[in-house]
C-alpha positions as CSV (number, residue, x, y, z in Angstrom):
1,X,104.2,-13.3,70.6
2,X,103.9,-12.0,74.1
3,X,101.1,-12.9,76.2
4,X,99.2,-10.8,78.9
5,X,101.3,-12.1,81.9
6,X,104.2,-11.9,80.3
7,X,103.8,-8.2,79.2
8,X,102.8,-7.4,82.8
9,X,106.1,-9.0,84.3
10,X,107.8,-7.2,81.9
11,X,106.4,-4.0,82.4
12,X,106.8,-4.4,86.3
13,X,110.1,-5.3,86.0
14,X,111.5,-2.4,84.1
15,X,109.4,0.1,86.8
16,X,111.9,-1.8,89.3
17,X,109.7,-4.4,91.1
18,X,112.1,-7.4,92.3
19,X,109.6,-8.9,94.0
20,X,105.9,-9.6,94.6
21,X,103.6,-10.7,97.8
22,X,101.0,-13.1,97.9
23,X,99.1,-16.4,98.2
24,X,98.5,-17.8,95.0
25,X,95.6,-19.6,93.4
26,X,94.9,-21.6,90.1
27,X,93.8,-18.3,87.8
28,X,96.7,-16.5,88.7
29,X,99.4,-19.3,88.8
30,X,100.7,-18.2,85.0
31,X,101.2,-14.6,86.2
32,X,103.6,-15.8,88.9
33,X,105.6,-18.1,86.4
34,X,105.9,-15.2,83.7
35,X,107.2,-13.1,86.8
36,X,109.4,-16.0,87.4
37,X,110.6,-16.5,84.1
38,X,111.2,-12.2,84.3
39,X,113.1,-12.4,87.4
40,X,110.7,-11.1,90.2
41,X,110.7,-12.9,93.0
42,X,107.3,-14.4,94.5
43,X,107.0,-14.2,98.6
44,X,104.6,-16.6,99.8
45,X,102.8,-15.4,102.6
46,X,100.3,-17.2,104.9
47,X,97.3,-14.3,104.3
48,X,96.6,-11.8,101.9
49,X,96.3,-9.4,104.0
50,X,99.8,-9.7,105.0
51,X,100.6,-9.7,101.3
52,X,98.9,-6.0,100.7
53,X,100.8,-4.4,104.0
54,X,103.8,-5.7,103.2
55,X,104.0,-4.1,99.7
56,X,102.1,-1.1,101.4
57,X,105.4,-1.0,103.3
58,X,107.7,-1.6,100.5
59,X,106.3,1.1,98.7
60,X,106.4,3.6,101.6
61,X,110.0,2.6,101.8
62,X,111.0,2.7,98.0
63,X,109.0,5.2,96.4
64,X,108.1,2.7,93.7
65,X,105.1,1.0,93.2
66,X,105.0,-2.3,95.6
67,X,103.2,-5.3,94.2
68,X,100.4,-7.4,96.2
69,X,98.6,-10.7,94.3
70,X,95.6,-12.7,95.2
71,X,93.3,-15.4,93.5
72,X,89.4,-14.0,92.7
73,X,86.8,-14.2,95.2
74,X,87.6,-14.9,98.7
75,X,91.9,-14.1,97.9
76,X,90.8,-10.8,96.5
77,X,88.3,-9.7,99.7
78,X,90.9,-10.6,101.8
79,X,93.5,-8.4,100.0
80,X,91.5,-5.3,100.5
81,X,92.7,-4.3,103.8
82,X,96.2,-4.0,103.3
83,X,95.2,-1.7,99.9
84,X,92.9,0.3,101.5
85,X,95.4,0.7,104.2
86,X,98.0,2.0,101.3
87,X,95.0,4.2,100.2
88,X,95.0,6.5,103.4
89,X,98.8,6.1,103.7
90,X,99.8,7.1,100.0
91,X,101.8,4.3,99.3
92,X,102.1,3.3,95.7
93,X,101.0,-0.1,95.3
94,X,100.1,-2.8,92.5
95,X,97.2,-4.6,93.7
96,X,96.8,-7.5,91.3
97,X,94.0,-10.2,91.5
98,X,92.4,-13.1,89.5
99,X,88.9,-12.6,87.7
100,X,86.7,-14.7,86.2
101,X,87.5,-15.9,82.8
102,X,85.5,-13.8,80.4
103,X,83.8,-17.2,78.9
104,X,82.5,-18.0,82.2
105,X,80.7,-14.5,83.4
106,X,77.4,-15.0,81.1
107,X,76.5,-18.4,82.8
108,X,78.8,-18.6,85.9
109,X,78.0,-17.3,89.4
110,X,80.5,-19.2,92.1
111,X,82.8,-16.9,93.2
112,X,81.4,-14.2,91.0
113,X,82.2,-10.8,92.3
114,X,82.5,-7.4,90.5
115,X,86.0,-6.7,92.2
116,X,86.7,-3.3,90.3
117,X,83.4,-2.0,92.2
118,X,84.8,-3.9,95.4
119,X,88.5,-1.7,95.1
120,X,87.4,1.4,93.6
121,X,86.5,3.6,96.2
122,X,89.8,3.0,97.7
123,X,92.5,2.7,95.0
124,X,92.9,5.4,92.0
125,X,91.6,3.1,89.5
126,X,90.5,0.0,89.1
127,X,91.6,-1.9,85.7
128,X,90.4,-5.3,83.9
129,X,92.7,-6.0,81.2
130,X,91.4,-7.3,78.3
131,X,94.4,-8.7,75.8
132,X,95.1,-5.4,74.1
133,X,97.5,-3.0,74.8
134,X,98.7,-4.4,78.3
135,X,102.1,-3.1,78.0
136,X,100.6,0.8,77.9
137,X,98.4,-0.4,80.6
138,X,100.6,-1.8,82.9
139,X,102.9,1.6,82.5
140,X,100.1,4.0,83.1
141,X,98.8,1.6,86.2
142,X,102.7,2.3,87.7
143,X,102.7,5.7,86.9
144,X,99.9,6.6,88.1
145,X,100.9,4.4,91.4
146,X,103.6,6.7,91.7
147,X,101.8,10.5,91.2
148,X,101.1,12.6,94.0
149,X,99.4,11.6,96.0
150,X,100.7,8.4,95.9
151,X,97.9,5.1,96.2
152,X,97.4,1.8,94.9
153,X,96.1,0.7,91.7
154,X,93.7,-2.6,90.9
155,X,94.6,-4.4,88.4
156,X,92.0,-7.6,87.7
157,X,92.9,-10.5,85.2
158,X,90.5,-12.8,83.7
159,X,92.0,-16.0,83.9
160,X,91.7,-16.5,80.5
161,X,92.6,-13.2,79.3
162,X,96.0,-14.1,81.2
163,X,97.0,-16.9,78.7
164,X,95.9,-14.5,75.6
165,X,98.8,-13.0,73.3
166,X,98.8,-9.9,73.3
167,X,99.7,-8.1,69.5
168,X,100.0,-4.9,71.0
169,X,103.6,-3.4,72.0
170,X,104.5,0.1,73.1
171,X,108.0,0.5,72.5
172,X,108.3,3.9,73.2
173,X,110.6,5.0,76.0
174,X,108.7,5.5,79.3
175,X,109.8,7.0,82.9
176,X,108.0,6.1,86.2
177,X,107.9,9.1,86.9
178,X,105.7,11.7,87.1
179,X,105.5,15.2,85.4
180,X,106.9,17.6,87.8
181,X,104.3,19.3,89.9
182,X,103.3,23.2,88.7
183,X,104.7,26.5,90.8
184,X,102.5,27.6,93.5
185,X,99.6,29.8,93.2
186,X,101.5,33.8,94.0
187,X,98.6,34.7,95.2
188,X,97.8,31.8,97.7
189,X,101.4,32.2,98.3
190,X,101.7,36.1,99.5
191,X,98.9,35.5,102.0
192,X,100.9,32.5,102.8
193,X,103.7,34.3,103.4
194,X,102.0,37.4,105.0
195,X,100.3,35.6,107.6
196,X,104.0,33.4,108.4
197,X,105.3,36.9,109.0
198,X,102.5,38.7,111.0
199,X,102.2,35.8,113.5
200,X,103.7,35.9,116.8
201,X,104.2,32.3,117.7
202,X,103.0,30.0,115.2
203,X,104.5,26.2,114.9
204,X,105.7,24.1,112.1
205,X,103.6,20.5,111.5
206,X,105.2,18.3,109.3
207,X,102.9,15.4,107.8
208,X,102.5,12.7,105.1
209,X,102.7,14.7,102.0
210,X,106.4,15.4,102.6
211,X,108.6,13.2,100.4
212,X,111.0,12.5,102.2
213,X,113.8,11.9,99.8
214,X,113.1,15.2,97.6
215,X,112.2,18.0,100.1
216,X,113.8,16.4,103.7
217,X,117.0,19.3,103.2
218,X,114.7,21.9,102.1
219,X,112.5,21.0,105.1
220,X,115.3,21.2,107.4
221,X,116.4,24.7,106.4
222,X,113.2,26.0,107.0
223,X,113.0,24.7,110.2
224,X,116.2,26.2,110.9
225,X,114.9,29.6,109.6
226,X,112.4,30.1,111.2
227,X,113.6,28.6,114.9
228,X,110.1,27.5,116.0
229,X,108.5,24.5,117.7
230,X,108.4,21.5,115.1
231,X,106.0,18.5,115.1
232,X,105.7,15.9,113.1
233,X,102.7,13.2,112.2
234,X,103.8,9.5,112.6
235,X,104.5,8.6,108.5
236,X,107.2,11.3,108.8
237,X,109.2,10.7,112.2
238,X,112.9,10.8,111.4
239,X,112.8,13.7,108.6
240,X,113.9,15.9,111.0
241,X,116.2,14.5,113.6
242,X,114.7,14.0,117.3
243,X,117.8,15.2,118.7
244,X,117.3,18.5,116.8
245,X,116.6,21.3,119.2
246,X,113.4,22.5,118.0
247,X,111.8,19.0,117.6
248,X,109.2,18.7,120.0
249,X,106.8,15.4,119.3
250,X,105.0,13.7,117.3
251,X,101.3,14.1,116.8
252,X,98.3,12.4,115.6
253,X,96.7,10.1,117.9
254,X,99.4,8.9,120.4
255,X,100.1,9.4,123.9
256,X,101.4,13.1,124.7
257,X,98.4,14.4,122.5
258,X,96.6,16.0,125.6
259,X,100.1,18.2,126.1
260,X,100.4,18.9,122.6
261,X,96.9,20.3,121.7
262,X,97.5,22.3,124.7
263,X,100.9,23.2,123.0
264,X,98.9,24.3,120.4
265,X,96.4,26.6,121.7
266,X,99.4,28.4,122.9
267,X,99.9,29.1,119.1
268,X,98.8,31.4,117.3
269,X,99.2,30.1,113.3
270,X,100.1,26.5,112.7
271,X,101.6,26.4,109.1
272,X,101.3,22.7,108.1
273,X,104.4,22.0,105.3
274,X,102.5,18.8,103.8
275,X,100.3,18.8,106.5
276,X,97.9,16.2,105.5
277,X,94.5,15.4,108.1
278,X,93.9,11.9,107.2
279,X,96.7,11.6,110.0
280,X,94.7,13.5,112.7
281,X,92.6,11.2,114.7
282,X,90.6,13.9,115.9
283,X,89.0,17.2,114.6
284,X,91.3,19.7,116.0
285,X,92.8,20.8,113.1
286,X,88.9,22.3,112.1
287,X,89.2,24.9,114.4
288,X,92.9,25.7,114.3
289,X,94.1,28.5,112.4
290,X,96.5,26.1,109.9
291,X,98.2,27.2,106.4
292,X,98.9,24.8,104.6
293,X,101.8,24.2,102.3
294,X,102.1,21.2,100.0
295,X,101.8,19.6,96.5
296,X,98.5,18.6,96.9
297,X,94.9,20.7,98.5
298,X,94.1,19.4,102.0
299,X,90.7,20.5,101.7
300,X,88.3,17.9,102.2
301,X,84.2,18.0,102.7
302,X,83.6,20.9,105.0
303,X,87.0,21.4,106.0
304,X,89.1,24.3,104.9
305,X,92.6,25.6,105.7
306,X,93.3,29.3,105.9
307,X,95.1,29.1,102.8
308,X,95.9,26.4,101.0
309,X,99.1,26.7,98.7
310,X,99.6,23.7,96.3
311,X,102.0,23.7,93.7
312,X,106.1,22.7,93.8
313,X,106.7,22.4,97.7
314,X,110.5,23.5,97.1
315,X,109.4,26.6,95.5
316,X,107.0,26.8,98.2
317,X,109.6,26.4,101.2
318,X,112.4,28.3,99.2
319,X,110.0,31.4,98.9
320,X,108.8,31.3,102.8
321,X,112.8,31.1,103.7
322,X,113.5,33.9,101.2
323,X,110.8,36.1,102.5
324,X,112.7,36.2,106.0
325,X,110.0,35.4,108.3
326,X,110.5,36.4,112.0
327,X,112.0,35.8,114.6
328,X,109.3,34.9,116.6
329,X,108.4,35.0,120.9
330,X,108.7,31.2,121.6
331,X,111.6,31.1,124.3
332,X,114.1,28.1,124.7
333,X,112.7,27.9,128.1
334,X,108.6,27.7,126.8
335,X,110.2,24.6,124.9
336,X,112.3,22.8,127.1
337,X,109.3,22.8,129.9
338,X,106.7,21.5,127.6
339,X,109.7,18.7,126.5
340,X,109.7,17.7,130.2
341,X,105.8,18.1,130.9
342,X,105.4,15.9,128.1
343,X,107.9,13.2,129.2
344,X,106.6,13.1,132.8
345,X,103.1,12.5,130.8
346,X,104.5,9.3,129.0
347,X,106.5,8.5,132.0
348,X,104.4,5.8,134.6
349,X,103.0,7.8,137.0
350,X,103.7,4.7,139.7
351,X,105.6,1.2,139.4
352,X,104.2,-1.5,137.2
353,X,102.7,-4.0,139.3
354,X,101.4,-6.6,136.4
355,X,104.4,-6.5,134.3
356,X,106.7,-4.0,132.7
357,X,106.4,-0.6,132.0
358,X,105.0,0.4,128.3
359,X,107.4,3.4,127.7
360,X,110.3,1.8,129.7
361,X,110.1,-1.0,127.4
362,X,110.2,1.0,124.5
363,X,113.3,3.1,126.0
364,X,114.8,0.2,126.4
365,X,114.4,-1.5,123.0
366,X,115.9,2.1,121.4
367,X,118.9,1.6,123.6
368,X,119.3,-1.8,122.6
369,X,119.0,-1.4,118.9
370,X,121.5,0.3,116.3
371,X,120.8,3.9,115.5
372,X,120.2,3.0,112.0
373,X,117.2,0.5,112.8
374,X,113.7,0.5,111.0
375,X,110.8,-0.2,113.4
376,X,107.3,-1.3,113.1
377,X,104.3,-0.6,115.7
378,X,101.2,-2.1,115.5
379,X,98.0,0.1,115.9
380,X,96.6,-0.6,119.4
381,X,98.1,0.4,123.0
382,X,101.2,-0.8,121.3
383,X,101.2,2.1,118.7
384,X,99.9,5.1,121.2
385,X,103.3,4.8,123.5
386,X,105.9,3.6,120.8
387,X,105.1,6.1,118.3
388,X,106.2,8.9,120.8
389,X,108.9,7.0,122.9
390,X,110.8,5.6,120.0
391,X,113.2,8.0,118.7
392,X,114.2,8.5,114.9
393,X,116.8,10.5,113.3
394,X,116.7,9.3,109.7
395,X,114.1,9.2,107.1
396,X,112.1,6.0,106.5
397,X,113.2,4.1,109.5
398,X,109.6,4.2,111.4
399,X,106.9,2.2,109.7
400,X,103.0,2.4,111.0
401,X,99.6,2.1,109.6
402,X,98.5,5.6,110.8
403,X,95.5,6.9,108.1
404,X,93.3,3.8,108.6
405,X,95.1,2.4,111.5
406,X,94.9,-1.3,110.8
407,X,95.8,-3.5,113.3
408,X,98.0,-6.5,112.1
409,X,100.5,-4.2,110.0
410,X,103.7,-4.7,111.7
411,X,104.5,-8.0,110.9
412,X,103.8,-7.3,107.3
413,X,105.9,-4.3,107.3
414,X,108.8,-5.8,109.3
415,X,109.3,-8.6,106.3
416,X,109.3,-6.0,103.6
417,X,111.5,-3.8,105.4
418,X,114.0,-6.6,105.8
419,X,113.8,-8.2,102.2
420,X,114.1,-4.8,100.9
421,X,117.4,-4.0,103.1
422,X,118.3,-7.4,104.2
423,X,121.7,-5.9,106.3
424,X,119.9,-3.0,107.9
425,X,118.4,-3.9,111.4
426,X,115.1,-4.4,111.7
427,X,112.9,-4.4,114.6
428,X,109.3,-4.9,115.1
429,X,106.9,-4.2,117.8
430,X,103.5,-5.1,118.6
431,X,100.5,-6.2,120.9
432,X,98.8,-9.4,121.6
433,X,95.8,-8.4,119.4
434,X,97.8,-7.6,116.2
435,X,100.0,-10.6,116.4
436,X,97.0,-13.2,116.9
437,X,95.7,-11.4,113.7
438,X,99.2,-12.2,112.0
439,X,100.7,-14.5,113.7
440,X,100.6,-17.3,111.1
441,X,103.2,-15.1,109.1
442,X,105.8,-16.0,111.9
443,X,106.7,-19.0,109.8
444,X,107.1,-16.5,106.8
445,X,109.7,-15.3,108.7
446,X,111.3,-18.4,109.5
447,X,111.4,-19.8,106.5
448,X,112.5,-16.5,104.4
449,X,115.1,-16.4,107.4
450,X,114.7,-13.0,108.5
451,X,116.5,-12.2,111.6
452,X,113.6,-9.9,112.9
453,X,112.9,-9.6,117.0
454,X,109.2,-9.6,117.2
455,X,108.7,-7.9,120.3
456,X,104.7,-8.5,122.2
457,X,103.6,-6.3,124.4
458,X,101.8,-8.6,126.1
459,X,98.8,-7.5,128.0
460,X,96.1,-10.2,127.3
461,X,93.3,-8.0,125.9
462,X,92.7,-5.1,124.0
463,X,93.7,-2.3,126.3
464,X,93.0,0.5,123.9
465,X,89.3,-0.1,123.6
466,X,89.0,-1.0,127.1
467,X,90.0,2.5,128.4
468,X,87.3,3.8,126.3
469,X,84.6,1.5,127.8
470,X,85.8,2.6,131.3
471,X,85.3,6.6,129.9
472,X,81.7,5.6,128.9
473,X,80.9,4.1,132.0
474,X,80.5,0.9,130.6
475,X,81.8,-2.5,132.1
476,X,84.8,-4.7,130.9
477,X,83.1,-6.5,128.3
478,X,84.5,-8.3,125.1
479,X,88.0,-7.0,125.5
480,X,89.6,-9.6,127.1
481,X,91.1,-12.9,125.5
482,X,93.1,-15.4,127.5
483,X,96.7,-15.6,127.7
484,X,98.7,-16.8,124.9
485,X,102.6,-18.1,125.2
486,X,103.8,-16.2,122.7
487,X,107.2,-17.3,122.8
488,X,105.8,-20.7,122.6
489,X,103.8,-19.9,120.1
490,X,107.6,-18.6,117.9
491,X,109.2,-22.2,118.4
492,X,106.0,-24.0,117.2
493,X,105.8,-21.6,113.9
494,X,110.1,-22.6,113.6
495,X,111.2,-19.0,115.4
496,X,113.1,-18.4,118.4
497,X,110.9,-17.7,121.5
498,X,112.3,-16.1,124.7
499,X,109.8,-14.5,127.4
500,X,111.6,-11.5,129.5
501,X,110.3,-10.1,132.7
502,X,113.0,-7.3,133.1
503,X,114.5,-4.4,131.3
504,X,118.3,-6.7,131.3
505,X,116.8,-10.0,130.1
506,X,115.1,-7.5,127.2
507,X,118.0,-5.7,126.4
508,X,119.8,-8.8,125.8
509,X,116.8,-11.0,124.0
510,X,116.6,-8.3,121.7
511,X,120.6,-8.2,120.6
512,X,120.7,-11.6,120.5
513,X,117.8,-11.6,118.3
514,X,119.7,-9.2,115.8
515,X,122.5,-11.5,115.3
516,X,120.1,-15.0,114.6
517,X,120.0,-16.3,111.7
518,X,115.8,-15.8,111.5
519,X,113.2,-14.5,113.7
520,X,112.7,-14.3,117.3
521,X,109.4,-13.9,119.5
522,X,110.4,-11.9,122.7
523,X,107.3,-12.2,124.4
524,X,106.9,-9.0,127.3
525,X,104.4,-9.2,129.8
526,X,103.3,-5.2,130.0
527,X,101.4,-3.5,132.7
528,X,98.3,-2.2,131.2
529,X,97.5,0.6,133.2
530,X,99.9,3.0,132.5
531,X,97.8,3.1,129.3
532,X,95.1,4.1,130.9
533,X,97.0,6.8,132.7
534,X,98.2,8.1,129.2
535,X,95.2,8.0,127.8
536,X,93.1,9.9,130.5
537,X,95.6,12.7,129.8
538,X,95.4,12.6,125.8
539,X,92.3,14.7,125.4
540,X,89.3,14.8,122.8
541,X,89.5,17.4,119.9
């Protein structure tokens, strides 16, 4: 008979999981032989925390639930960032961790932790499975995973429940996915509609509750339709080309937001087409007149939208397109001068005199890679210049921790980008600070031999946070750290390690780096202050 574990491996294996992140422990070690024994690879990785963004990433990437794994107490804390980082991302994710073996809670108290109370303010549920029926569990867990929005599950097994047999089977046929979302409201959607066609210039903001492989054409023909200014929030750069002609930026905490709010008040509607706020760093969207259209309600506390239609987004869009809104006063010249105001804004105002050039880097890294490449940006300085300067035209090919802004993802999500398309290049950037938090995973990379240029903006401190002490008036204090070879730092964790002082030596670091046979550090001294100069520019709402 079946036990637990090997119910679970089965059941994750036919919801498509091939593989599984983590550091193991001695209550979890027969999980990870009966996913062994079921095919489904384990990926050792130096931290948890690496383990939960790197299936945060994988599920971002697949659309299928992602599977993280940690021992009890001190394993399972240190998983939670990554989960609750795939909470406020919607990516469908397995989080599965050791428990205390049932016989042991009455008398036992070392490493004694309630973990469903720790994950279940940030996952959709929070399971302990207790020997019966683990096969309906384990397909509900998925599905759920999986159903709009999309977030992690916790899954805790006792470490004796683990070696239990379990009697109970459920051989019913099962799909991972979910029942298909209801029409919209007609009501919700006429004033929708109404107030799409009585607006003069309103704007199209594309966000996180877009899925990106069902409504990317539908999206694109309604962009098309209505020829208006587009936007879009980081987790959805690439659904609409960059090159397209009504593409003007991206939006939600990066540099250029100063230009774009202004942008903005220039509007008169914004119409959000899965709009969602947990993207928006600031409060703008409180005050600005926003309908919303998407699968899911983005109200939230206080907060309301003008209207909120939820329902079948496809309907949704077809329905707007159908209704033959406009056309609308926005002029190709409005749009092409707010292209070049916000270029000369993310443009160094002066030469870099400390290193190189933030944005000139990042030009120069989108130059040097394949169209087809996946990047990662780490939150930080790093994050505010690349996640406007780095150019996408294809779905799924930009990868950030944007909802809870976590330093420390991009390593992470650069490994399960490239196990999950080992011949598609992959390229990750990042600062000083998020590396040092991750850094230990460089020798995941080496020894999974994953030809990934790690590429440092290298400023020695924590630039971000010191432009905001500066704006309060306060003095440089606890911001700083001393310099770190970083390249050096590669060779010792068995990657390459080059350090480049110029756009050439970068450009060529960076192919090479494609073409090795595992990872490189390319370590780039950057000049700080052209963050500052961004960031005085990005305003406050």
């Amino acid at each position: 008979m079946p036990t637990v574990v090997e119910r679970m491996a089965t059941t994750l294996a036919e919801a498509g999981v091939e593989r599984i992140y983590g550091l193991p422990g001695g209550e979890i070690l027969d999980f990870i032989d009966a996913a062994r024994r079921t095919g489904i690879e384990f990926v050792l990785t130096r931290d948890e925390t690496t383990a939960a963004f790197a299936a945060d990433a994988e599920g971002f990437l697949t659309g299928r639930p992602a599977v993280c794994l940690s021992t009890l107490g001190p394993g399972a804390i240190n998983m939670t960032l990554g989960v609750a980082n795939a909470w406020l991302d919607r990516s469908p994710v397995i989080a599965i961790t050791a428990s205390m073996a049932t016989s042991s809670v009455p008398y036992a108290t070392h490493q004694q932790i309630d973990l469903n109370a720790v994950y279940r303010p940030f996952t959709k549920a929070a399971i302990t499975l207790d020997g019966r029926g683990t096969t309906a569990t384990m397909r509900g867990a998925c599905r759920l995973a999986v159903t709009p929005r999309p977030g992690p599950i916790h899954v805790a097994v006792p470490s004796d429940v683990a070696r239990f047999d379990d009697p109970i089977d459920d051989t019913a046929s099962w799909s991972l996915s979910p029942p298909p979302p209801g029409p919209p409201n007609p009501r919700a959607l006429g004033f929708a509609i109404g107030q799409i066609r009585a607006a003069r210039r309103p704007v199209l903001l594309l966000g996180l509750d877009l899925d990106q492989r069902i409504h990317r054409d539908a999206v694109r023909r309604l962009v098309d339709r209505l020829d208006v200014p587009v936007f879009v929030t980081p987790k959805v750069k690439g659904l609409l080309p960059e090159d397209h002609p009504r593409f003007l930026g991206v939006c939600g905490g990066v540099a250029g937001d100063g230009a774009i709010l202004d942008f903005f008040d220039r509007a008169d509607l914004l119409v959000g087409v899965g709009y969602d706020p947990v993207e928006s760093d600031k409060l703008w969207h409180r005050t600005s007149p926003i309908v919303s259209l998407g699968p899911m309600s983005i109200a939230a506390g206080d907060y309301r939208p003008v209207v909120d239609v939820t329902g079948d987004l496809l309907r949704t869009i077809d329905a707007v397109i159908a209704a033959g809104p406009g056309p609308y006063a926005w002029t190709d010249l409005e749009m092409s001068e707010f292209r070049r105001d916000l270029t000369e804004r993310l443009r160094p105002s002066s030469p870099p005199v400390q290193g190189l050039s933030p944005y000139d880097v990042t030009r120069c890294l989108r130059e040097a890679c394949p169209r087809d490449t996946i990047a990662t940006t780490d939150v930080g300085s790093v994050k505010f210049i690349v996640s406007q300067a780095w150019r996408c035209d294809e779905p799924f090919t930009f990868l950030e921790s944007n909802g809870l802004s976590a330093m420390g993802y991009a390593l992470p999500a650069a490994i399960a980008a490239k196990l999950q398309f080992p011949h598609r290049p992959v390229l990750c950037t990042v600062g000083d600070g998020g590396l040092g938090m991750r850094m230990a995973d460089i020798e995941t990379c080496a020894r999974l031999r994953l030809a990934i240029p790690i590429v440092v903006f290298n400023d020695d401190g924590l630039s971000l946070i010191k432009v905001v002490q500066r704006k309060k008036g306060y003095e440089d204090y606890g911001v700083g750290y001393g310099h770190v070879d970083f390249a050096a730092a590669g060779v010792a964790l068995g990657a390459r390690g080059r350090t480049v002082r110029t756009l050439d030596g970068l450009a060529g670091a960076v192919s090479e780096a494609l073409a090795a046979n595992g990872p490189t550090v390319i370590d780039v001294p950057v000049d700080p202050a052209e963050y500052h100069a961004q960031t005085a520019k990005a305003g406050k709402r």
